[in-house]
C-alpha positions as CSV (number, residue, x, y, z in Angstrom):
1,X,8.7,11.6,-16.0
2,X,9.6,7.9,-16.8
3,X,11.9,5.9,-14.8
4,X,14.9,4.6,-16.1
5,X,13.4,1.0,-15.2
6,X,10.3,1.3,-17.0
7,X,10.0,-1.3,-19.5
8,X,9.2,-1.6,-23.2
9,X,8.7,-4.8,-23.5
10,X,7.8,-7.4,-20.7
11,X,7.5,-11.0,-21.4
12,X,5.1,-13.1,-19.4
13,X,5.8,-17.1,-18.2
14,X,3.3,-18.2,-20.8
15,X,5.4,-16.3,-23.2
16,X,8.3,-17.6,-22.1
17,X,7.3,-21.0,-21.9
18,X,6.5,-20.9,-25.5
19,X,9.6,-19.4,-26.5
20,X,11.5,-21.5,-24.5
21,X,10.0,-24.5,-25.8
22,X,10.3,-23.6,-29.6
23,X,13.7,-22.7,-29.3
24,X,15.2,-25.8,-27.6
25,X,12.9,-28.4,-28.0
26,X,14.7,-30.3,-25.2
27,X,13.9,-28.7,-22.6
28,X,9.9,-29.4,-23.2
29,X,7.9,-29.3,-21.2
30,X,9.1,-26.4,-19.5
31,X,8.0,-25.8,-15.9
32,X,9.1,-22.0,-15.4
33,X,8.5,-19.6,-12.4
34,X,9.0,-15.8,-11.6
35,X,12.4,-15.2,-10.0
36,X,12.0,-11.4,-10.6
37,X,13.1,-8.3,-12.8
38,X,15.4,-5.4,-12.5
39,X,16.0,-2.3,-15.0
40,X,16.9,-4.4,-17.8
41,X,15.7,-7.9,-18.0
42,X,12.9,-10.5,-16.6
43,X,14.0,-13.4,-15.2
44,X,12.5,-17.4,-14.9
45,X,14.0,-20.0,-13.4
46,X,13.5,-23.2,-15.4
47,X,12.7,-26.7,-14.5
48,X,14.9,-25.4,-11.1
49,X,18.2,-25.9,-13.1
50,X,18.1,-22.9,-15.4
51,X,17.3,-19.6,-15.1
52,X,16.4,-17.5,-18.5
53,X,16.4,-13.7,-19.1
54,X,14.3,-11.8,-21.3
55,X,15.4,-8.4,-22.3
56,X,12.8,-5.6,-21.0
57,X,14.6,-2.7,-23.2
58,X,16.1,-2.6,-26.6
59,X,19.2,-1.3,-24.9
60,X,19.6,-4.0,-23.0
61,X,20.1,-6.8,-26.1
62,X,23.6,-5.4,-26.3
63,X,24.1,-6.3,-23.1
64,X,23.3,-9.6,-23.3
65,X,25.4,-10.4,-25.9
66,X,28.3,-8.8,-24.3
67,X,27.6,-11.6,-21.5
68,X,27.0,-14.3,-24.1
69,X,31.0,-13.5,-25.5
70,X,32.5,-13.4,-22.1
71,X,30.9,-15.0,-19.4
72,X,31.9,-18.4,-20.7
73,X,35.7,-17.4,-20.8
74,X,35.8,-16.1,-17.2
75,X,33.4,-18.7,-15.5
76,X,36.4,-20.5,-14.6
77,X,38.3,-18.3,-13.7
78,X,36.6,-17.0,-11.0
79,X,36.4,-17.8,-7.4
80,X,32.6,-17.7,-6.9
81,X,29.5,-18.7,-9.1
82,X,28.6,-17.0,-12.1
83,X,25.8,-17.4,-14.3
84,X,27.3,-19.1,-17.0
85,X,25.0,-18.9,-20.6
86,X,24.5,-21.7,-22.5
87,X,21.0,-21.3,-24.4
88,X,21.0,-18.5,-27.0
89,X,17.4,-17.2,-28.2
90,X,16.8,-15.3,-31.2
91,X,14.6,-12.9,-32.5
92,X,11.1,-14.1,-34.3
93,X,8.0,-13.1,-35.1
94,X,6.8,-13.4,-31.6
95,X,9.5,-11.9,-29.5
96,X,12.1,-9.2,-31.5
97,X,15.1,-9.4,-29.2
98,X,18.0,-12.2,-28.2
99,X,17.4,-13.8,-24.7
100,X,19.4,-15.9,-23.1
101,X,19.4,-19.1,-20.7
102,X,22.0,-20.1,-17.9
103,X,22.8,-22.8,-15.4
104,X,20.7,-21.7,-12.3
105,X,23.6,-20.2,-9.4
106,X,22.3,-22.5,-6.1
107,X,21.3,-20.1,-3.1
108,X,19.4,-17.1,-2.5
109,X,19.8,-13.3,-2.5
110,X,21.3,-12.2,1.0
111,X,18.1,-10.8,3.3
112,X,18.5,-9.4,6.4
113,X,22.4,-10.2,7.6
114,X,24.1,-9.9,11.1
115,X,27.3,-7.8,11.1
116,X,29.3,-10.8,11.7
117,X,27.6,-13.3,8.3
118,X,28.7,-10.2,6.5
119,X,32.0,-10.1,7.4
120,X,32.1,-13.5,7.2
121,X,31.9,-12.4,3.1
122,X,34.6,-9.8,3.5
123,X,37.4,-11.6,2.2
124,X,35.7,-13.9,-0.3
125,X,34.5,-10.7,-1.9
126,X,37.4,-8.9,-1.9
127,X,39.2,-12.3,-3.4
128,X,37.2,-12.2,-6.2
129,X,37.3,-8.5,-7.1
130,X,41.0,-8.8,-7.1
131,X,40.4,-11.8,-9.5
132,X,38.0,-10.2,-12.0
133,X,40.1,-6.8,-11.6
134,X,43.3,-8.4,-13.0
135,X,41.9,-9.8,-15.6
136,X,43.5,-8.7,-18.8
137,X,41.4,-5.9,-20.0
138,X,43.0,-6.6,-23.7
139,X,41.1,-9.5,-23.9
140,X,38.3,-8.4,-22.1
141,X,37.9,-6.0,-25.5
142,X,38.6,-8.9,-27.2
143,X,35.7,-10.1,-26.2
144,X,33.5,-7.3,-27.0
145,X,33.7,-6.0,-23.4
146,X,33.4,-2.0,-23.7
147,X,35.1,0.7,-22.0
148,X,32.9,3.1,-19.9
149,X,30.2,4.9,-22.1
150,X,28.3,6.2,-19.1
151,X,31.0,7.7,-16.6
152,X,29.4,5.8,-14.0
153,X,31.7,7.9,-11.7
154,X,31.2,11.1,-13.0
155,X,29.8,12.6,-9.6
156,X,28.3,15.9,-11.0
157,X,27.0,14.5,-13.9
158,X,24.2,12.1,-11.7
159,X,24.2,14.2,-8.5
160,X,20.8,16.4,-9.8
161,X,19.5,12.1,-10.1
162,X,20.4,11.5,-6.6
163,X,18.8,14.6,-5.0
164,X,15.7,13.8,-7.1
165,X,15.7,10.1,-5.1
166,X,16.8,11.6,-1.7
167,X,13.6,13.9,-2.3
168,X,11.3,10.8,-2.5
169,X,13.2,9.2,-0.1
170,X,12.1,12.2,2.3
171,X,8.9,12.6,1.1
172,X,7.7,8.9,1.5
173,X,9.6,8.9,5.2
174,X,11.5,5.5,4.0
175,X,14.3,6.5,5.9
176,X,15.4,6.8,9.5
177,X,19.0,8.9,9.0
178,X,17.6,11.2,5.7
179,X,19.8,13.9,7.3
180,X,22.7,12.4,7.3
181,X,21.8,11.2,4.0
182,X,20.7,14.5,2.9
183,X,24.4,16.1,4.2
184,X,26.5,13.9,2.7
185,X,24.9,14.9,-1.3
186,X,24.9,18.5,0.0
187,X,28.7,18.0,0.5
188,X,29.0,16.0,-2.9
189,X,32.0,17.4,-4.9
190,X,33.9,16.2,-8.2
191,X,36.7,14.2,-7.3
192,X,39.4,14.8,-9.9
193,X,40.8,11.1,-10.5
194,X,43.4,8.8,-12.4
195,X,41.8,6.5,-15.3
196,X,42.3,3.4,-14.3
197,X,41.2,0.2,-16.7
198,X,40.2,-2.9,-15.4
199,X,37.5,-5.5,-16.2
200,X,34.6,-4.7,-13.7
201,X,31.4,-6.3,-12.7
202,X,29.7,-2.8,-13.2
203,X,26.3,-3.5,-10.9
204,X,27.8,-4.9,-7.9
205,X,24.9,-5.0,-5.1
206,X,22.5,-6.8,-2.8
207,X,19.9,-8.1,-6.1
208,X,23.3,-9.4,-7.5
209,X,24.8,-11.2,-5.1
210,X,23.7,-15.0,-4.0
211,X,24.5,-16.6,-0.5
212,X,24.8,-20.2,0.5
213,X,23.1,-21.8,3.2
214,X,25.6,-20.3,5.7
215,X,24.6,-16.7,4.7
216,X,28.4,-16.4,2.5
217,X,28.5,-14.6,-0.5
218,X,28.6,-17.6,-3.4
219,X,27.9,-16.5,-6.2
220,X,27.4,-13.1,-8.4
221,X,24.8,-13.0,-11.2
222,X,23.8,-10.0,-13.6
223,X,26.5,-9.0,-15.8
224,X,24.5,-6.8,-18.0
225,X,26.7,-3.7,-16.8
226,X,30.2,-5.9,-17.5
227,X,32.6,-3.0,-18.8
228,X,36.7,-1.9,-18.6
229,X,36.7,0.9,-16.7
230,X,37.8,1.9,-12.7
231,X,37.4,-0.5,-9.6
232,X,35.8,1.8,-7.5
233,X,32.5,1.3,-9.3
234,X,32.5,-2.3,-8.4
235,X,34.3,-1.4,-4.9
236,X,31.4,0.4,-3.7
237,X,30.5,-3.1,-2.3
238,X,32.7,-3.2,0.4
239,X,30.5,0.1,1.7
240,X,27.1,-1.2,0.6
241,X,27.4,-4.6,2.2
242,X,30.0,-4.9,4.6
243,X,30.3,-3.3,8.1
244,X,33.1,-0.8,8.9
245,X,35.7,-3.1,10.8
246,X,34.6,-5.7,7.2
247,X,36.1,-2.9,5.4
248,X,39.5,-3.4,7.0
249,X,39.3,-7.5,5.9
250,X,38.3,-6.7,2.3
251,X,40.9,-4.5,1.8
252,X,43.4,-6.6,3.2
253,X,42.4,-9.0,1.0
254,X,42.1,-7.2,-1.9
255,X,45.2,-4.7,-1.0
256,X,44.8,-0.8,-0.9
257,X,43.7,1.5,-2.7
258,X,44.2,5.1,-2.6
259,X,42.2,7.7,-0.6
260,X,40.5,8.4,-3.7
261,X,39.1,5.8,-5.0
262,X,37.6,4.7,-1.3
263,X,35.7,8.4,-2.1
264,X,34.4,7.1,-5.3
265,X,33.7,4.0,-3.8
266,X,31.9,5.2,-1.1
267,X,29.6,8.1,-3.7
268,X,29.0,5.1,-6.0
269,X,28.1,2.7,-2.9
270,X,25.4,5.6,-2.0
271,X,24.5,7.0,-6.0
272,X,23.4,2.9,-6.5
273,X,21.6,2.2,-3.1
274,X,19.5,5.4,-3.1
275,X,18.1,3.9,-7.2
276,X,18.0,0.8,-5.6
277,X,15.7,2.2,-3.0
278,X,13.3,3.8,-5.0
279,X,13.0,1.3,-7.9
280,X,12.1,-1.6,-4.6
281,X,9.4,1.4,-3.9
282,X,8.5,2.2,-7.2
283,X,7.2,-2.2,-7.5
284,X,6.2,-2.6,-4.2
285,X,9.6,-4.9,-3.4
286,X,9.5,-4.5,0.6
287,X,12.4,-7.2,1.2
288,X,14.5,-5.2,-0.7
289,X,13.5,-1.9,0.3
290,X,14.0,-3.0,3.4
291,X,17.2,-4.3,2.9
292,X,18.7,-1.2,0.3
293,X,17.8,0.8,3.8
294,X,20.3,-1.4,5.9
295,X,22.8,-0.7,3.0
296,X,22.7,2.5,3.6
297,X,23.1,2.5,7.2
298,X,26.1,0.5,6.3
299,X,27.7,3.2,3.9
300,X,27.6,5.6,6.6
301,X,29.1,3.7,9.5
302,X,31.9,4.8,10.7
């Protein structure tokens, strides 16, 4: 069975370099390098101020332009660094699909954190979810920012997903606490919940987050999965990344939220760690792997 990562079209740096190149002339010569790929794009960084991102599915071109409408509105509006876009491929003969280019987001992916560097985060994240949250969703639409299509909450819909994961998981011995793990999707149950609509990040994790030189969450990249739709999908941070007692400082910060939605937070903090795990197996990504697993020990601390 395929993976939902495998890719129908991958473009190499020669590739890239000549696209590059041909479409914006200005930027010749290009000196380009791997920064890396996830489910939906492949990504260079360019003469180390730009970084350029070449769809890897069809699927994903609609994605891209929904960044291309709104990331330039809310760049400013946002307390951290986003990936702002501000080269615009087009399809040619070469290379069918729209790619993008963006001013390069300084720092580097968080790696292995202490307890207190991630804490250190806890209210800088939770001041910019409240940011992003209360933007107004009208003009999110405006923007061509959809609403959910894929009920990223909907718990019994993906739960067959997740035991298919938590079965490699086991089967490779990746990880130390597969019972608990293993009890915690046993116990899974749909959690009957209020719509809520707000403008969400909609991928909010470890591969999207960049840190400074003092290991603080700066900025957040990847807005592929930008959508209205309810905070607990981009909540599930404050499980996957923060310890327990960090918790209490985010959502100070942020202010509370219902019993509820700190259930859907948590499933969706454990539903997107568990893919994250096996697509770092699945292309031999060790420091993430590695660091996915921490996540998880995370999620359940109590």
């Amino acid at each position: 069975m395929p993976n939902a990562w495998d890719a129908e079209q991958v473009v190499s740096a020669p590739l890239a370099k000549t696209l590059i190149e041909t479409h914006f002339p200005e930027l010749a010569p290009v000196t380009i390098s791997l920064l890396g790929y996830g489910f939906d794009n492949t990504v260079y960084q360019v003469k180390e101020r730009f970084v350029f991102r070449f769809p890897r599915r069809e699927l994903a071109t609609g994605l891209l332009k929904t960044e291309n409408q709104l990331l330039p509105t809310l760049a400013s509006q946002l307390p951290l660094s986003i990936a702002e876009p501000i080269f615009f491929g087009k399809p040619n003969a070469v290379y069918p699909w729209p790619f993008t280019g963006y001013h390069y987001v300084q720092g580097n992916p968080p790696a292995r954190l202490t307890e207190e560097e991630r804490i250190q985060s806890a209210s800088v994240l939770a001041r910019f979810l409240r940011t992003l949250h209360h933007y107004p969703y009208s003009k999110a639409q405006e923007l061509g920012v959809p609403f959910d299509e894929l009920n990223r909450l909907d718990m019994m819909k993906r739960k067959s997903a997740l035991e298919k994961y938590v079965k490699q998981m086991k089967e490779r011995n990746l990880y130390s606490k597969q019972e608990i793990l293993e009890n915690y999707v046993d116990s899974i149950q749909e959690i009957h919940y209020q719509e809520k609509n707000v403008l969400v990040h909609g991928d909010l994790h470890i591969r999207n987050m960049i840190v400074d030189q003092n290991n603080i969450v700066s900025g957040i990249i990847d807005w592929g999965d930008v959508h209205i739709g309810h905070p607990a999908v981009d909540l599930a941070i404050a499980y996957s990344f923060l310890p327990s007692n960090g918790r209490e400082h985010f959502f100070r910060e942020y202010g509370e939220v219902d019993e509820k939605t700190h259930r859907l937070a948590k499933w969706k903090a454990v539903f997107t760690t568990v893919v994250l795990v096996a697509h770092s197996y699945d292309q031999g990504d060790n420091q993430t792997l590695e660091v996915a697993l921490e996540s998880l020990n995370l999620i359940f601390q109590e």
